[in-house]
C-alpha positions, -999 to 999 in steps of 0.1 A, spaced: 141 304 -326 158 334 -332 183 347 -360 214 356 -338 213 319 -338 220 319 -376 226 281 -391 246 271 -360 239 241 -335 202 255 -315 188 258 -356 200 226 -366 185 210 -337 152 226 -342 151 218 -376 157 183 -372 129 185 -345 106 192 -367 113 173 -396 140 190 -417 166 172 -434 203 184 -452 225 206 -443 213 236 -420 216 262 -447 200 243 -473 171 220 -451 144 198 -471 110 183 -462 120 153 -443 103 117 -443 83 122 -408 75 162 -418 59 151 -456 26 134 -444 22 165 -419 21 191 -448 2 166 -472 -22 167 -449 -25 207 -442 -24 206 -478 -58 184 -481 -70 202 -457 -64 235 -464 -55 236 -502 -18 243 -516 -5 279 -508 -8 304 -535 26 310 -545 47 314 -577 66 278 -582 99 282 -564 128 279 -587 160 261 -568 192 290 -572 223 273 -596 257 278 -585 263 315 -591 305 323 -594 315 342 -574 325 380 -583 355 390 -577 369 419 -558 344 450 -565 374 475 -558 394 488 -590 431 489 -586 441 529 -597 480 544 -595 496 574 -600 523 585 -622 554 588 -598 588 563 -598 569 542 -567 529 546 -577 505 554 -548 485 524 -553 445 529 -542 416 502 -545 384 523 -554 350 504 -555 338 529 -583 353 529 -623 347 569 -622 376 575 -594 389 610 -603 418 622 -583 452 638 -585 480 624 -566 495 650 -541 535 636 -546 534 641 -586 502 657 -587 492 637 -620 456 617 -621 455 583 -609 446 558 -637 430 529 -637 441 495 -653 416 472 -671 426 440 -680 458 454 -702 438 481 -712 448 515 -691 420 545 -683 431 577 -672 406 598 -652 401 632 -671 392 658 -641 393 656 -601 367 652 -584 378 651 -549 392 682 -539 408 666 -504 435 649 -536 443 680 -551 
């Protein structure tokens, strides 16, 4: 079993044929599986591992690009995955700034000199 099958139909099947339960992308030891592993377990002794801790519901992040806009009547408007964006706009030829949450940055020097 490959991955360019990812979670799809071929791994679900395979999983359930040998003993996985739940849903594809979160399986569990089945019923007919658990006496299999007690047994290598017995047999063999437990695997030497740190005790796996079960991931919480992260939230979700929001969008990692910054929303920056020059000074002119109709404002370029760029999204920038970086909060050090420095840039001058070529129509006004002011530095884009950056709003935070009501709270407005202005970068201080370019940086780019393809904006200048």
């Amino acid at each position: 079993m490959g991955c360019q099958y990812g979670h799809r139909k071929e791994f679900s099947q395979a999983a359930r044929r040998v003993g996985l339960d739940g849903r594809p992308t979160a399986t569990v030891v089945g019923d007919s599986l658990r006496p299999t592993l007690e047994q290598f377990i017995a047999q063999y002794g437990a695997y030497p591992h740190a005790a796996i801790q079960p991931r919480r519901e992260e939230k979700k992040m929001g969008s990692r690009l910054r929303l920056y806009e020059c000074q002119c009547p109709s404002p370029v408007k760029v999204r920038v995955a970086s909060d050090t964006f420095q840039a001058r706009c070529v129509h006004c030829g002011e530095l884009f700034t950056q709003s935070l949450k009501r709270k407005l940055v202005v970068a201080t020097e370019p940086f780019c000199r393809a904006f200048l």
